[in-house]
C-alpha positions in Angstrom: 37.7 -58.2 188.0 34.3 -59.6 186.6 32.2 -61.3 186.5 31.8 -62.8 189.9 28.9 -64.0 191.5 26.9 -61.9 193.8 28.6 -61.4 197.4 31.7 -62.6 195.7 33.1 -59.4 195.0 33.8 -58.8 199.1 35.1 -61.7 199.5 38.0 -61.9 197.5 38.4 -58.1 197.7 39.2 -58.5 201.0 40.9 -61.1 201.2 43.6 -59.7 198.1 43.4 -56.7 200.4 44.2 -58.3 203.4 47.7 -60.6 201.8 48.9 -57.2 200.0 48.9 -55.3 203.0 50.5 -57.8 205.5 52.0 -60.5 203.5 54.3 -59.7 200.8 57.7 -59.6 201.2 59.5 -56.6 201.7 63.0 -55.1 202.1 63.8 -52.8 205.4 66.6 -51.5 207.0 66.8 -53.2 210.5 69.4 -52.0 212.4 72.0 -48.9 212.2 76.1 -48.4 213.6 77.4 -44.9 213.6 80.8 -44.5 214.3 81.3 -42.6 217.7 77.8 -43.2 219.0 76.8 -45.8 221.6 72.8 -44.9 222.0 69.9 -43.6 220.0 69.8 -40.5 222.0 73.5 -39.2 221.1 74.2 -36.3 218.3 76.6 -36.6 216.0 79.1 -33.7 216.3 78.7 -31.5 212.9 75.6 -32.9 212.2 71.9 -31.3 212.1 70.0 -34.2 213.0 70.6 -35.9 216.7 71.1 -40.0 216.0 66.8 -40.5 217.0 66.0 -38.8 213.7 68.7 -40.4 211.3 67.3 -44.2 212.4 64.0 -42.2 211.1 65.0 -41.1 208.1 66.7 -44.8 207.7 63.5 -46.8 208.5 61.9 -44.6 205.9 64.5 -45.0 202.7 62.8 -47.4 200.2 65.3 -50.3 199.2 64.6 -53.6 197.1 67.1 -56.6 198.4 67.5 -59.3 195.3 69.3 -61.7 197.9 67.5 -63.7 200.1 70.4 -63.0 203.0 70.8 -59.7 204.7 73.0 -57.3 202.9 75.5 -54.4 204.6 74.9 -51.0 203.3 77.7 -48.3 204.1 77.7 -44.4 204.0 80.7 -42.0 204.7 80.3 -38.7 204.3 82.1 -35.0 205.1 80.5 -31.4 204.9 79.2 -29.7 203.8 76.4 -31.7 202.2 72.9 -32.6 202.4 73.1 -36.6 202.5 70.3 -38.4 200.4 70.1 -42.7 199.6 72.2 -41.7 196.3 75.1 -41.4 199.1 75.1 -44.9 200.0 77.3 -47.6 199.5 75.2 -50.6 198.3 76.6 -53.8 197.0 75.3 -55.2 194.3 72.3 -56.9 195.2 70.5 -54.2 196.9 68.9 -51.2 195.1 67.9 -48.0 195.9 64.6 -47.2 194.7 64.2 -43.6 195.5 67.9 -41.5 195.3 66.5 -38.6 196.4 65.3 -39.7 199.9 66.9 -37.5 202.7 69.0 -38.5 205.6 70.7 -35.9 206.9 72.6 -32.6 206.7 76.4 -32.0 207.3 78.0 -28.6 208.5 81.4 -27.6 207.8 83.8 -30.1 208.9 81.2 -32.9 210.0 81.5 -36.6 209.3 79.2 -39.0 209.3 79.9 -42.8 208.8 77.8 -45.6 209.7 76.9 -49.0 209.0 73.6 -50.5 208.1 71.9 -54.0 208.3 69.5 -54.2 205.1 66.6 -57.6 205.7 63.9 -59.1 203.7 60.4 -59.7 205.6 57.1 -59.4 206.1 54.7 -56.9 208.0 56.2 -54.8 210.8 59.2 -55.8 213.6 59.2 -53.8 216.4 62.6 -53.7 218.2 62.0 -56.2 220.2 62.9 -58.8 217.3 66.5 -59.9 217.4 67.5 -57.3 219.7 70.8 -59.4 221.2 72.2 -60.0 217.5 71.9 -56.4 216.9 73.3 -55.2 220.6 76.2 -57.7 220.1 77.4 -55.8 216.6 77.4 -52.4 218.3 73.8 -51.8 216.2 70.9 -49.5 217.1 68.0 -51.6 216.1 65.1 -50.4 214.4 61.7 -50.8 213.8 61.2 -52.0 210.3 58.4 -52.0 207.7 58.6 -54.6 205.3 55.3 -53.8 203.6 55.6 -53.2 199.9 52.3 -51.9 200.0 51.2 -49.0 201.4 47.4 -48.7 200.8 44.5 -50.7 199.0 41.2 -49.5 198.2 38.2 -52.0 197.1 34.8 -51.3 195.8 32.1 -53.7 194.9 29.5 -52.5 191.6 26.7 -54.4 190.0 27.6 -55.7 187.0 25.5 -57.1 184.4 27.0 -60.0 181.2 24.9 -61.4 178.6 22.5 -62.7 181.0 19.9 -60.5 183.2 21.4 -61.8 186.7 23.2 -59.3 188.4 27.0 -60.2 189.1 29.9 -58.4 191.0 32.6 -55.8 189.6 35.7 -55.6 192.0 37.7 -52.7 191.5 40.9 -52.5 193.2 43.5 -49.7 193.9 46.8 -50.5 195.2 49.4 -48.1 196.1 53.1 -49.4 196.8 56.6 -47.9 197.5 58.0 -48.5 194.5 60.2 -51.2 195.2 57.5 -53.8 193.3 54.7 -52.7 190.7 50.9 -52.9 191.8 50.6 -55.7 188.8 53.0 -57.7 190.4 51.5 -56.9 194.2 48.4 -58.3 192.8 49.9 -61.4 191.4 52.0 -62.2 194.4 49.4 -61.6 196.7 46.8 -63.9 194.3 49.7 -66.7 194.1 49.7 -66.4 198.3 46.2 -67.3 198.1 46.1 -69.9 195.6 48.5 -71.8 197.8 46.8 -71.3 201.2 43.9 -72.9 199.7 45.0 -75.7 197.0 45.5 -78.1 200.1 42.0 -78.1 200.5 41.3 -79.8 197.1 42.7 -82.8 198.2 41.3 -82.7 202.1 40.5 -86.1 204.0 37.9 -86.1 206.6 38.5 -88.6 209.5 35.7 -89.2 212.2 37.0 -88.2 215.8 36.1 -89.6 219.3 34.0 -86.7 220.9 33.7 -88.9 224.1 30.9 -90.4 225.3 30.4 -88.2 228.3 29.9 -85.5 226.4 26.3 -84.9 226.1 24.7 -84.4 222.3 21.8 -83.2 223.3 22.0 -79.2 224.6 19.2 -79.4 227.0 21.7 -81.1 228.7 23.8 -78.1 229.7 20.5 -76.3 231.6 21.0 -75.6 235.2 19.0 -77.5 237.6 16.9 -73.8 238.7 15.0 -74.2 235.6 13.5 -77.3 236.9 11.6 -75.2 239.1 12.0 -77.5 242.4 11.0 -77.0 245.8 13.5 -75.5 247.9 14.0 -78.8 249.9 14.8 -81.0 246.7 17.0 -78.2 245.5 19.3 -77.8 248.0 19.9 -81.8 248.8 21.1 -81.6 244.6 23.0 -78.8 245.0 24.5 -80.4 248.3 25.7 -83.3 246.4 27.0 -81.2 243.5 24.4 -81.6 241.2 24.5 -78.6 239.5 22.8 -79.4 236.1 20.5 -81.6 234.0 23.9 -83.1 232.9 25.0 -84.3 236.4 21.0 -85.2 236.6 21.7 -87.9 234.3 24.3 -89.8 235.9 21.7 -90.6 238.5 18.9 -93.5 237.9 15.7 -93.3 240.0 17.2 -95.3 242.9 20.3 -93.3 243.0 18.2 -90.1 243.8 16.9 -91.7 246.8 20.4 -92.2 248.5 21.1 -88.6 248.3 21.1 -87.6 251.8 17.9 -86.5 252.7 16.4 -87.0 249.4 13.6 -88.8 250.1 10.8 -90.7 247.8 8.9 -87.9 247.5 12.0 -85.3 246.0 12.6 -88.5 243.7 9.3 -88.2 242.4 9.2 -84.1 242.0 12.7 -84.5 239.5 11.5 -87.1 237.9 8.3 -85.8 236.9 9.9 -82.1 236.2 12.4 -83.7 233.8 9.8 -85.1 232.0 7.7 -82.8 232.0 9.7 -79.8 231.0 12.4 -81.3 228.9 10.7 -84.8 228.0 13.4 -86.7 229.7 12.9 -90.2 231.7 15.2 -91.0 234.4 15.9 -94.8 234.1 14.8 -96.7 237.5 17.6 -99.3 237.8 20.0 -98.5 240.1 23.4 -97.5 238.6 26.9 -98.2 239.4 28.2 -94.6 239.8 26.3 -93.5 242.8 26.4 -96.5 244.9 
């Protein structure tokens, strides 16, 4: 992709980078029933592989779902046989994009029949997802990748058009499963983007109410120890929870002297170290707050 302005080139490689790895849509198998088996950790009897590494073998076959609703795959099988995706029973909106993915291995006189919850989504579900829909159906649930994509690679080059100013080159390399192209990856993932930020043609700004007892200025926020104060003055403000120059200036002149044991003379010390460290004037009428 060229030619893009310098610094552009990272930008929107990562960013394409980003939506084809975590969200295009996908097609997983979510959940599996075998007939005779009750828990993941079972064996099947005539069968090479316990029940833990058939759910593995399912969460890895590669499927592409034209429905938008999850489908039912079926397999029933006797031995001897080596069982691969061509074995399944599919209906007709679900493909199998690699046949020759294996699943298991059946001895002499084995059987293996199960049922098979095929789902369209996004990213990764750990078990945790649905779990009481898939409990309730007799179903060992799975973790499921979605992800169409299995790796992108970006690099950034200099790039020079008619002009002498240097621009970007991205260069992109997308791997998937098979179950969508890396063209249409790529266009997916830029239509994603397109749409996340078309709203913002069109934005509104409206003024908000930030309060007026928040303070603008961030002087405001400095702690009262670096007024440098004697101890005496200190402690009566600390005494009366006066903690920072904020809570300082919710106190006129007069209101520092009711401060118990403040006397004129601590008056005096914070006023003059507010002014003369941060250039702020206590007013000298008395206010309403400290009465």
């Amino acid at each position: 992709m060229e030619p893009l302005e310098r610094g552009q080139g990272t930008t929107v490689g990562n960013a394409l980078r980003r939506v084809l790895l975590s969200n295009l849509e996908g097609t997983a198998v979510t959940a599996v029933r075998i007939a005779g088996v009750s828990h993941e950790f079972a064996t099947v009897p005539g069968v090479r592989e316990d029940v833990l590494e058939i759910l593995m073998k399912m969460k890895e076959v590669i499927l592409k779902n034209y429905s938008s609703q999850p489908q039912i795959g079926r397999l029933l099988v006797t031995g001897p046989t080596t069982i691969t995706a061509a074995h399944f029973d599919l209906p007709s909106e679900v493909e199998v994009i690699d046949p020759t993915q294996y699943v298991a291995t059946i001895a002499e006189g084995g059987k293996l029949e199960m049922e098979f919850r095929i789902e369209k989504g996004k990213g990764y579900r750990t078990v945790e997802r649905g779990r009481e829909e898939a409990t309730s159906l007799d179903f060992l649930q799975i973790d499921s990748i979605f992800m169409p994509v299995r790796k992108v690679n970006y690099s950034v080059e200099e790039s020079r058009g008619e002009g002498l100013i240097p621009k970007d080159r991205l260069l992109l390399e997308v791997w998937t499963n098979g179950s969508i192209s890396p063209q249409e990856a790529l266009s997916s993932a830029a239509a994603i983007l397109v749409d996340l930020f078309n709203p913002l043609k069109d934005i509104s700004l409206e003024p908000t109410d930030t309060g007026s007892d928040i303070p603008d200025d961030p002087t405001a926020q400095i702690p009262i120890e670096e007024l440098q104060l004697s101890v005496r003055a200190y402690n009566c403000l600390k005494r009366a929870q006066v903690n920072s120059v904020a809570d300082l200036l919710d106190y006129t002149q007069e209101d520092l002297l009711e401060i118990k044991n403040f006397g004129q003379k601590s008056a005096e010390e914070v006023v003059e170290a507010l002014q003369r460290r941060l250039g702020i004037t206590l007013p000298m009428e008395r206010g309403s707050k400290h009465p």
